[in-house]
N, C-alpha and C positions, 0 to 999 in steps of 0.2 A: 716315431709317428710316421705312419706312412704318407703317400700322395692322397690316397682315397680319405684318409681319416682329416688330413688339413683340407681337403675341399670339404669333405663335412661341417666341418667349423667354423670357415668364413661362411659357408653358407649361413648357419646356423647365425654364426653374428653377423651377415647382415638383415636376416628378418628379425633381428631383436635391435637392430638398431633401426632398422623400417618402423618398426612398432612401437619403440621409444619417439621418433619423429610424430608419429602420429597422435601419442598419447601428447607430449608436449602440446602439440597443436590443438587437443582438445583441451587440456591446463588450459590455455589462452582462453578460448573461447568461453571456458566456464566462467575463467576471471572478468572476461568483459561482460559476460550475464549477469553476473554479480552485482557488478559496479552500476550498471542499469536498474538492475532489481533496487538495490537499495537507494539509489538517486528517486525512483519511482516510489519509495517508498517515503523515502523525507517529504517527497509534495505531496503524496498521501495524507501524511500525518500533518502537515499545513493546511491541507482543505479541510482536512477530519478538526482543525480547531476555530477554524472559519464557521464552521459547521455549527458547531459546539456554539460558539458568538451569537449566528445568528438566530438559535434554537433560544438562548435563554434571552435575545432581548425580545424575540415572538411571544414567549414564555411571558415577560411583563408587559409586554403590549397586552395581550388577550387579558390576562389577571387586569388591568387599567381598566379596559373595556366593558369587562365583565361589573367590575365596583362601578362605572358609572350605568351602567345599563340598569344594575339593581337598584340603585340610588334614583334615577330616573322613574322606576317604574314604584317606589316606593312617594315619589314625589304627585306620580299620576294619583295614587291610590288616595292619598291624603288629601287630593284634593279635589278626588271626586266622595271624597267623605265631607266636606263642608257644607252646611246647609246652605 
C-alpha cells in the first residue's frame, strides 16, 4: 500500500468515524424522545380515563335529571287535570 492510498484510508475512516459519532448522538436523542413521548403518553392515557369517569357520571347525572324533569312535568299535568 502506498503513502497516498494509507492517507486515503484514515481519511476515509475518520469521516466514517465523524459520522458514526454523530449518528450515535442522534440514537441518543431519539432515545430521549422516546422516553418523553411515551411518559407523555401514560398521562395521556390517565386523563383519557379521568375523562372516561367524568363522562359516564355526567352521563347519570343528566339520565337522573332528565327522569325527574319527566316525572315533574308528569306531576304538573296530573294535576292540572283535577277538577
Amino acid at each position: 500500500m502506498t503513502n497516498d492510498q494509507f492517507k486515503q484510508v484514515m481519511t476515509a475512516f475518520r469521516e466514517v468515524n465523524s459520522q458514526l459519532r454523530e449518528i450515535k448522538g442522534d440514537v441518543a436523542m431519539l432515545k430521549d424522545d422516546v422516553s418523553v413521548l411515551k411518559k407523555d403518553m401514560a398521562e395521556q392515557k390517565a386523563i383519557t380515563a379521568q375523562l372516561q369517569k367524568h363522562a359516564e357520571h355526567a352521563s347519570t347525572t343528566f339520565d337522573f335529571i332528565k327522569e325527574k324533569l319527566i316525572n315533574h312535568e308528569r306531576d304538573i299535568y296530573a294535576l292540572k287535570r283535577r277538577p
